[in-house]
C-alpha positions in Angstrom: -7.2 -16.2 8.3 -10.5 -14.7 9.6 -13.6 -13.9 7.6 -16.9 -11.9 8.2 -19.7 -13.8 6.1 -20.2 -16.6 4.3 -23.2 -16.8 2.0 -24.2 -20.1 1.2 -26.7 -18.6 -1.8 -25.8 -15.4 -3.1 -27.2 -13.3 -6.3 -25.4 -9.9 -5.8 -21.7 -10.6 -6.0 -20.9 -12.0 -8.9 -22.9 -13.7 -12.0 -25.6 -16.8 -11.2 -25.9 -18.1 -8.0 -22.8 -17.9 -6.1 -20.9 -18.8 -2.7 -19.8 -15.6 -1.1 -16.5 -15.3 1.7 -15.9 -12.1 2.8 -12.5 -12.3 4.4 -11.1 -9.8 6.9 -8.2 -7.9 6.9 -7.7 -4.9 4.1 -4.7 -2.4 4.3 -6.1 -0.1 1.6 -8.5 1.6 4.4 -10.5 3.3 1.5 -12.7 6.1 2.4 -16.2 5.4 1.9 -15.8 1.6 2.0 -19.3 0.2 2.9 -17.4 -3.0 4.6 -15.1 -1.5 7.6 -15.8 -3.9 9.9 -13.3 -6.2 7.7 -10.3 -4.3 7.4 -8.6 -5.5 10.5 -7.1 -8.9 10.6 -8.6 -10.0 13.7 -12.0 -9.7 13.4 -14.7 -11.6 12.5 -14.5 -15.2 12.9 -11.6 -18.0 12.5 -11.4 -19.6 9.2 -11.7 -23.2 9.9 -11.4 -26.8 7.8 -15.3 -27.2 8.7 -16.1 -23.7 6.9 -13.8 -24.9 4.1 -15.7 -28.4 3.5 -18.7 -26.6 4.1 -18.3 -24.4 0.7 -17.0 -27.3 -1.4 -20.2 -29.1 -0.6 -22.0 -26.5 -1.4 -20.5 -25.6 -4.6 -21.1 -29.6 -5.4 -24.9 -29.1 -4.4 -27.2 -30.5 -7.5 -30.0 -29.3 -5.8 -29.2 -25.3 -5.8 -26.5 -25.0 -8.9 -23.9 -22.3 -7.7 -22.1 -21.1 -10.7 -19.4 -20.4 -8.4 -17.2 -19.1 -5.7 -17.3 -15.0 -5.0 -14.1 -13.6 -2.0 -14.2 -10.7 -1.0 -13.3 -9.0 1.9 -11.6 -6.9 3.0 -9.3 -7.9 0.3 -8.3 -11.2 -0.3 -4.7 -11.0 -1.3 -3.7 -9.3 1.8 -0.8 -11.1 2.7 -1.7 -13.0 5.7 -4.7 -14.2 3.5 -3.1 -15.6 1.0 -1.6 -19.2 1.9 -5.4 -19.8 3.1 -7.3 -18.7 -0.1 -4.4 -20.4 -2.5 -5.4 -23.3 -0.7 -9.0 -22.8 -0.6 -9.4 -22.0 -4.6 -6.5 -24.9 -5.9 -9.2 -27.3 -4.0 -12.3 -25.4 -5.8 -10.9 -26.0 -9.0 -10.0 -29.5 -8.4 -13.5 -30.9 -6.3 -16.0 -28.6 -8.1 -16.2 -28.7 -11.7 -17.0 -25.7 -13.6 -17.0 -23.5 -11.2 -15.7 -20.1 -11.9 -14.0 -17.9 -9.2 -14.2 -13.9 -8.6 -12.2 -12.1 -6.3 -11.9 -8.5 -5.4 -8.8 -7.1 -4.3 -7.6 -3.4 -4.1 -4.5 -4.4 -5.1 -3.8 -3.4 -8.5 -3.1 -6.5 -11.1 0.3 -5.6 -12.6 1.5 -4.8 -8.7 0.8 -7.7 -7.5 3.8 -9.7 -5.5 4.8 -13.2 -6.8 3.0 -14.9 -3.9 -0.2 -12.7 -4.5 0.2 -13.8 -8.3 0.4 -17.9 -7.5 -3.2 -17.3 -7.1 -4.2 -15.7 -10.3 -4.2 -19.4 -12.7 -7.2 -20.1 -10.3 -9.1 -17.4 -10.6 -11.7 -16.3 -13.6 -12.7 -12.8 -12.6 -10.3 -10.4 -10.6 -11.9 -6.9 -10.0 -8.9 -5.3 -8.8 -8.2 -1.1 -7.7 -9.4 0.7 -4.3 -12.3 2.2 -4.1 -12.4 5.6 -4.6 -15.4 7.5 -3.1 -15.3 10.2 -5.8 -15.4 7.7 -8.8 -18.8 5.9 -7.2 -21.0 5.2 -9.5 -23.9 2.8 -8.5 -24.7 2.4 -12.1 -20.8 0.2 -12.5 -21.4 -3.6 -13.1 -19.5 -6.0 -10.2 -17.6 -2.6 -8.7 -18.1 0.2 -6.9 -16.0 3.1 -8.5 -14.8 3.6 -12.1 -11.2 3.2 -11.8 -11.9 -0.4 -10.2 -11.1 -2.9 -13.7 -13.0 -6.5 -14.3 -10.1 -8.5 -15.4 -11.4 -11.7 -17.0 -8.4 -14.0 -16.8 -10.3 -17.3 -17.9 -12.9 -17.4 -20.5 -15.3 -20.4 -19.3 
């Protein structure tokens, strides 16, 4: 897997202070996205087992609390993402407690494939549905166009 950014402190995506990945690679294409340079797979930078300890410890930093772990992307369920961010959230939930996940995905919830779905058990907040440049709405809470849904799956 490859990713754009990390974000060791970030306030935007997501509740509290957070740990953003944007990950590449997104085969929704949507027009107006405002992250292009994500959707193919090879671009950006190689996800590595450094970048991977690198957010646990964060995430287990006392002395700037993270409330959790924000992925993004492109779209983190593409499937070539997937092994890598099942992997990277089952070890969130077991090193970092009380951390809540959020993930954005333009993959619709009830079309999800089995292997997309394995994920879901570690994930609090999906925010799932392409975005579609004439539902924008700037005003929307933690997405970009109305037809976008914030699926709580966990109540902390």
């Amino acid at each position: 897997m490859n990713y754009h950014r990390y974000y060791p402190v970030d306030v935007v995506n997501g509740p509290g202070t957070r740990c953003s990945l944007f990950v590449a690679g997104c085969i929704h294409q949507c027009r107006g996205c405002y992250n292009k340079s994500t959707w193919s797979l090879d671009s950006g930078f190689t996800y590595t087992q450094e970048l991977e300890d690198h957010i646990i410890r964060d995430l287990q930093d006392t002395e700037i609390k993270r409330q959790g772990l924000s992925l993004s992307g492109g779209d983190p369920l593409h499937p070539q993402n997937v092994p890598t961010i099942l992997k990277l959230v089952q070890r969130v939930k077991a090193q970092c407690d009380n951390k809540d996940i959020w993930l954005w995905t333009g993959y619709l919830l009830n079309e999800l494939t089995i292997e997309q779905q394995v994920i879901l058990p570690y994930i609090d907040v999906l925010i799932d549905g392409k975005f579609v440049q004439e539902l924008a709405d700037p005003k929307l809470l933690w997405r970009g166009s109305s037809n976008q849904i914030v699926h709580e799956l966990h109540k902390k």
